[in-house]
Every structure is written in structure tokens, then in C-alpha cells.
matplotlib code that plots the C-alpha trace (Angstrom):
import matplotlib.pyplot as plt

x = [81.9, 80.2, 79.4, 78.9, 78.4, 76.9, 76.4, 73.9, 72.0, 68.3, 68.1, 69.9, 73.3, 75.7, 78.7, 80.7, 80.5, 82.6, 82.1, 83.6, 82.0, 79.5, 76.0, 73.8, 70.3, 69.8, 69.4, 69.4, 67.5, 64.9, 65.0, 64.6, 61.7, 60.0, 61.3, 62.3, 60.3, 57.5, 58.3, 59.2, 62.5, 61.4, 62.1, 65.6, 66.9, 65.3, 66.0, 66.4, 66.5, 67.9, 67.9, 70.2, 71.3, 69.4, 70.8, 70.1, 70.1, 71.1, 71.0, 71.2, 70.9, 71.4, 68.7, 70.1, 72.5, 70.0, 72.5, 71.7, 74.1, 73.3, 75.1, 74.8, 75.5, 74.3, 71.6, 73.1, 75.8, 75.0, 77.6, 77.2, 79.6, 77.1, 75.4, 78.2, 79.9, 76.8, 76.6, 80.9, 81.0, 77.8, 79.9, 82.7, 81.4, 79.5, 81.7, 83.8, 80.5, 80.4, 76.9, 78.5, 80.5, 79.4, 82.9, 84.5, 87.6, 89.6, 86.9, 87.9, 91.1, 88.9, 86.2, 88.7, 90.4, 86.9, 85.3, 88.7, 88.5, 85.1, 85.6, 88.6, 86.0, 83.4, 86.4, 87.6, 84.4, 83.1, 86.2, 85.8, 82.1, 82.6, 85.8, 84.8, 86.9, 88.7, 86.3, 83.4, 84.6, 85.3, 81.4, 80.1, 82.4, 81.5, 78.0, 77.8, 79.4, 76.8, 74.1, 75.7, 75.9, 72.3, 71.5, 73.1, 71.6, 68.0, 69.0, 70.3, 67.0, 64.8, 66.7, 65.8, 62.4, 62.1, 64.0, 62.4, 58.8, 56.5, 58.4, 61.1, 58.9, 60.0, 63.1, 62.9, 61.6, 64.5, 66.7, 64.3, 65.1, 68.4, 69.1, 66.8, 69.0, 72.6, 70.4, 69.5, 72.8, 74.5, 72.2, 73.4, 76.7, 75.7, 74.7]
y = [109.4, 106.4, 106.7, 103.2, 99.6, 97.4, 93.4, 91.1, 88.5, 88.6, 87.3, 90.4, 89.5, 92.5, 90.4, 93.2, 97.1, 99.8, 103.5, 106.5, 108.5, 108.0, 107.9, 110.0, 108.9, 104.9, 105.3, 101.2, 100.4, 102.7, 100.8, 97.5, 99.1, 100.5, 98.9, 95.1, 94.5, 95.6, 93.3, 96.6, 95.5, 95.5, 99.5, 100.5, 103.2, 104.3, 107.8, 108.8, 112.3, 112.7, 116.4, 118.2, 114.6, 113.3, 109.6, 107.9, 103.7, 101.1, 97.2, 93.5, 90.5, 86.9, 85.3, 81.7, 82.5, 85.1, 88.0, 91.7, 94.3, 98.0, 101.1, 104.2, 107.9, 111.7, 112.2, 115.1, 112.9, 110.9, 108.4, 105.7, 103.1, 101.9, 99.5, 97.7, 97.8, 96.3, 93.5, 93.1, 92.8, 90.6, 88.1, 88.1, 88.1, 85.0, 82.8, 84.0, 83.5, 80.4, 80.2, 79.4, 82.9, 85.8, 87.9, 88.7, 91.2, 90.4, 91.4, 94.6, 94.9, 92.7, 95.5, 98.7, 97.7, 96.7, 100.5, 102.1, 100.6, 101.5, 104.8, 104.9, 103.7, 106.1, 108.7, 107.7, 107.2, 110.6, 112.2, 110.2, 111.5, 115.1, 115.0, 116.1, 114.4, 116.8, 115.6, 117.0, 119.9, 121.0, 120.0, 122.1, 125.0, 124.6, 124.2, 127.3, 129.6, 128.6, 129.6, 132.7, 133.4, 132.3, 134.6, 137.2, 136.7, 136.9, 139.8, 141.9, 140.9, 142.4, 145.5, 145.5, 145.0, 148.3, 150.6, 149.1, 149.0, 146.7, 146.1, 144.3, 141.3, 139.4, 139.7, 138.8, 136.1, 134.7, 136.1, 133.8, 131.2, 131.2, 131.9, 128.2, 126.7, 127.6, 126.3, 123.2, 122.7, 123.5, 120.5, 118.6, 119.3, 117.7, 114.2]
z = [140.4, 141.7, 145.4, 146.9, 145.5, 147.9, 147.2, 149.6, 149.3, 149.0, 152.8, 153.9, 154.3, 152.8, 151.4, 150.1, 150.5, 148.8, 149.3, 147.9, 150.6, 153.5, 152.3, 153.6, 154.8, 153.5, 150.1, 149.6, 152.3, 150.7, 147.1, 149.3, 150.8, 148.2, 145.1, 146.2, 148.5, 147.0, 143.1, 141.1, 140.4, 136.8, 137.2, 135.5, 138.7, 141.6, 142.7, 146.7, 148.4, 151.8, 152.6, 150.2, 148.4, 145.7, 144.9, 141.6, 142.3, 139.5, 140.1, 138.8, 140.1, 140.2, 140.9, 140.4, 143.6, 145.2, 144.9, 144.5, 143.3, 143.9, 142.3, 144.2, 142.6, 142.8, 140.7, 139.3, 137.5, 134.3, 134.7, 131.3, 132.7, 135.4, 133.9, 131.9, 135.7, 137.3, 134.8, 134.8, 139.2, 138.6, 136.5, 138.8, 142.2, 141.1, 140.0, 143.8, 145.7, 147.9, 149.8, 153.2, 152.7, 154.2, 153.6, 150.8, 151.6, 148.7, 146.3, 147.2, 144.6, 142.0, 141.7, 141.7, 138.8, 137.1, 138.5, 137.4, 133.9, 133.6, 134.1, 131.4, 128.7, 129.9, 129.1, 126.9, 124.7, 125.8, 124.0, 121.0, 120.5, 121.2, 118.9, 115.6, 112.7, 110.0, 108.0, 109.9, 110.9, 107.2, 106.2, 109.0, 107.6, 104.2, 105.2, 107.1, 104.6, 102.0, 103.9, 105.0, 101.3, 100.7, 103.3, 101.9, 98.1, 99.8, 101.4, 98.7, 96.9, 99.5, 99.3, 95.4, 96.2, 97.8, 95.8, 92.6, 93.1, 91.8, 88.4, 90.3, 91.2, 88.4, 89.5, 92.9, 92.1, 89.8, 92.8, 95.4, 93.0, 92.9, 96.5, 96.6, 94.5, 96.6, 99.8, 97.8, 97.0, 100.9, 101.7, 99.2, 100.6, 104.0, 101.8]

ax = plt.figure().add_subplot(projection="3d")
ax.plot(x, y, z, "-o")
ax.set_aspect("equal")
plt.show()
């Protein structure tokens, strides 16, 4: 869950602020400090502590207008729709930003339905990676009982080994073989 988006102009000037919940510490006024101010904005997140929260900080800019647009989230979250929603509000807000503004209420509705259909792709292509098809669900069967019954071929041949004594080397060696073979041919399988 995204916690704040902030946009301002390099001067200072916040021209629109959304929060989810009240930040603690000043997590952006510590990237301005110690990553803005200071020409690192070549970095790809900055990450702030403030007692028991750890923030993780994503941005973008504009240069041509002198906008800055900060995404603000726990640390502990790996949210993958940030930086498509950075460079989606950047788009936006710019063609909306007039230089005399300083305000921009109505932005507002604009960037929930652009963080709320963000988070539907993030969903909804989550679900479509941890999905398995039929297809591979059958393969990772299939390759699983082979190996089980390779497994089981070697295992057998080791309990021939010791019962038969040193006669039954030729023999475990065919067996050795052909255990290689069903192994050769699960990985085949995976092809």
C-alpha cells in the first residue's frame, strides 16, 4: 500500500500531496537533504528510518517544468506498480501544470483512479505469475514421479550391492546405467 505521493517543484513549493496515512518523521525532506540536494538523484530509491518505520522512497521528475514526484511506502512492502505510477502521474500532472499554479485540488480524483488501477495490474499480474497453467502443473508431475522412480531404481541397486558382494558390481553398474538413463529422459521431459 503506497503511503504518500507528494509533487513540488524543485524551488520548494508542494503542489499536490496525497497520504494514505501520516508519515512519520520526514522521510522526503530527508531524500531532499541527502539525495537531491546533494546531485544523487541518479540513485533508483532512497530508504528512511524513523524510529520503528523504515520508508522506501521512489521518484521522477521533469526537469523541463522543474517538477519532482516522490512515492512514499514501508520498506517492508515490494509494491511493483510504483514506478509505472511515478512515470503515469508524471505524464498527467504535466500537461495540468501551469507555472503560476501553486494548487492543484482536483488532481486529487485524477491520481486515485491512476493509484487504483495501478494496483489492479499489480494484482492482477501477480496472480497470473503464481498461477501455474494445466500444462505446467502436469510437467512438474510427470517430472517428479520419474525421479521418484529413478530414485527408487538406485536404491534397490544399493541394496543388491550389499547382499551380493563383490560379483554384483557388474551389475550395479548396468543398474547405475539405467537409473542414468530414466533421469536423462525426466529431463528430457522438462524440454
Amino acid at each position: 500500500m503506497l503511503d504518500n505521493f507528494t509533487i513540488f517543484a524543485r524551488g520548494g513549493i508542494i503542489l499536490f500531496s496525497w497520504s494514505a496515512v501520516s508519515l512519520k518523521g520526514s522521510p522526503i525532506d530527508a531524500l531532499i537533504q541527502a539525495v537531491l540536494l546533494e546531485e544523487r538523484s541518479g540513485q533508483a530509491s532512497f530508504h528512511h528510518s524513523s524510529g520503528s518505520s523504515k520508508y522506501t522512497l521512489k521518484w521522477t521528475f521533469n526537469n523541463d517544468l522543474g517538477l519532482v514526484f516522490v512515492a512514499v511506502y514501508q520498506s517492508i512492502l515490494q509494491l511493483l506498480y510504483v514506478d509505472e505510477l511515478l512515470k503515469q502521474v508524471r505524464d498527467i500532472f504535466s500537461e495540468k501544470h501551469r507555472p503560476a499554479r501553486f494548487s492543484y485540488p482536483e488532481f486529487e480524483d485524477e491520481f486515485q483512479r491512476l493509484l487504483v488501477s495501478a494496483e489492479k495490474k499489480a494484482i492482477e499480474s501477480k496472480k497470473h505469475r503464481s498461477t501455474p497453467t494445466a500444462t505446467q502443473a502436469l510437467q512438474k508431475g510427470m517430472n517428479g514421479s520419474s525421479q521418484q522412480n529413478g530414485s527408487k531404481k538406485a536404491n534397490q541397486s544399493k541394496g543388491g550391492l550389499s547382499g551380493k558382494g563383490g560379483s554384483a558390481g557388474g551389475t550395479a553398474g548396468v543398474t547405475s546405467d539405467s537409473s542414468s538413463d530414466s533421469e536423462k529422459t525426466s529431463g528430457d521431459d522438462k524440454d
